[in-house]
Residue, then its C-alpha position, 0 to 999 in steps of 0.5 A: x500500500x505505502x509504494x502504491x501510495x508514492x506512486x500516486x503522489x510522484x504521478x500527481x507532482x510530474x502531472x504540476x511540473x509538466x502542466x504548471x511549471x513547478x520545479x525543484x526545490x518545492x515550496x509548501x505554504x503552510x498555514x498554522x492548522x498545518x503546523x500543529x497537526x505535524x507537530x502533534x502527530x510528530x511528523x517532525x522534521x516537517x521538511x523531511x516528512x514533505x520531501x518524503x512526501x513530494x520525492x525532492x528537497x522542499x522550502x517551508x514557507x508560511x505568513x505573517x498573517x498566520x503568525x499572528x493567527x497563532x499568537x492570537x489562539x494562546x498557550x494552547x498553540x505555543x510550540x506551533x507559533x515557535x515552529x512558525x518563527x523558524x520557517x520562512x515567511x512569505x510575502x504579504x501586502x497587509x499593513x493590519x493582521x487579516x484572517x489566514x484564507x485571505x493571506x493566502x489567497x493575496x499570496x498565491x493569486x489567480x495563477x499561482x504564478x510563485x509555484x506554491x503546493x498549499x499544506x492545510x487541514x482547513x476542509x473551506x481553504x481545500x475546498x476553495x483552492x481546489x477550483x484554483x488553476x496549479x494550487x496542489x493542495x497537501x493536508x494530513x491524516x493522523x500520522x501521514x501526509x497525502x496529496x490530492x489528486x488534481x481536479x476535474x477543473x485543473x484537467x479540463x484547463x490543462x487541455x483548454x491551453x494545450x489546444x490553445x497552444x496548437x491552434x495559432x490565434x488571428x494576431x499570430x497569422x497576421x504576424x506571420x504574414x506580415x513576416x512573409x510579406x517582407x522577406x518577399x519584398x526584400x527578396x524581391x528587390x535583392x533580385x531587381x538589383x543584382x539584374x542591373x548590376x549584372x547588366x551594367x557590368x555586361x555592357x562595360x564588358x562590351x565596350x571595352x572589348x568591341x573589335x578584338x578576337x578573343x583566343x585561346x592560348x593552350x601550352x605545348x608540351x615540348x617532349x623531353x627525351x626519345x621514346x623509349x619504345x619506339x627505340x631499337x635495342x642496342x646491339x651488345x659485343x661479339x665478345x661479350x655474348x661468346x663469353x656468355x655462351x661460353x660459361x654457360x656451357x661451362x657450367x650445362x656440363x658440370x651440372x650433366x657430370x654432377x648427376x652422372x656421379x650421384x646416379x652412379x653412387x645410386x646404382x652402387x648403394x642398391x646393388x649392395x642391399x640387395x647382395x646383403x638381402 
């Protein structure tokens, strides 16, 4: 059940990230209804339990506003009033204390454009921020925390921009029309002057060279030598080819007695074997 449960709570945070923006690190406010059910449950550090919660580091925030609520509620909420001092506050426009709803309406506006996830056990506020677009709202159950699955308002939003963002508006044509408009004149007159200059230039070509023959000069390739196949072969001397065939036949009738002799010794060593056979 616990790894069923984190699924669907990292299911729900990439559903903000990818939808809405929300980037790490989160930042959870929290108001002072919150603060106390974590510390009498003993869900401390808050910070963990939120990261635990989330799957990434995470920013605890709360009001001024808030701080006062707790003050104002006495003994009863002391060490949640302490709790509240040591987390950040967030930025509210109140000159005089307000109740803890409208403070956290002002600070996250229409659009949550800040990117806070909302931690309160207020059943109203839930309920109020739920109709709001990318307010992720966290709440605590004895012992543990949850996070509530998006609203069919959020969803339905979500694919409202998403279409909106596929299909181009009247002022996006218009603006792509214009654009092509002025590429085409730019091209356009690009064209017309590189067509007079090509003309200028052909007619100062023409002037300058009225009356003379152009030709064309190749090199000559001037032979360097005879060529070698077309040559007839140098005769050698008388002598020299004499001496040639002369040692030649030298050296035929020593390799005819060489064989002779090993035929011979051949001869010899079967002759014996087969005596001694």
């Amino acid at each position: 059940m616990r790894l069923k449960k984190q699924k669907r709570h990292r299911k729900v945070v990439r559903f903000y990230s990818a939808c809405f923006g929300f980037r790490e690190p989160y930042k959870v406010l929290c108001d002072g209804t919150f603060i106390h059910h974590i510390l009498l449950h003993g869900l401390t550090p808050a910070d963990k339990s939120l990261s635990n919660l989330l799957g990434a580091r995470v920013l605890l925030f709360t009001s001024r506003c808030v701080i006062g609520e707790l003050t104002s509620l006495g003994k009863s909420h002391a060490v949640a009033l302490e709790a509240a001092h040591q987390i950040m506050t967030a930025m509210c426009d109140h000159e005089k204390r307000v109740d803890a709803e409208t403070c956290i309406q002002s600070i996250i506006g229409e659009s949550n454009s800040e990117h806070f996830f909302l931690a309160t056990q207020d059943s109203e506020i839930r309920k109020k921020f739920r109709e709001v677009h990318g307010v992720p709202v966290i709440y605590g159950l004895r012992n543990s925390l949850f996070l509530e699955q998006p609203s069919l308002n959020q969803k339905e939003f979500v694919k409202s921009t998403e279409e909106k963002r596929l299909h181009m508006d009247e002022s996006e044509y218009q603006k792509i029309w214009k654009r092509e408009l002025k590429e085409k004149l730019s091209s356009a007159g690009a064209v017309s002057t590189s067509m007079e200059e090509f003309a200028k230039t052909n007619r100062s070509n023409s002037v300058g060279t009225l009356g003379a023959v152009d030709k064309v000069r190749f090199k000559k390739r001037r032979a360097k030598g005879p060529n070698p196949l077309s040559c007839k072969k140098k005769k050698q001397n008388e002598d020299a080819s004499v001496t040639k065939n002369q040692n030649g036949l030298a050296a035929g009738t020593l390799n005819k007695r060489k064989r002779n002799r090993k035929r011979k010794r051949e001869d010899k060593e079967s002759k014996s074997e087969q005596a001694k056979s």
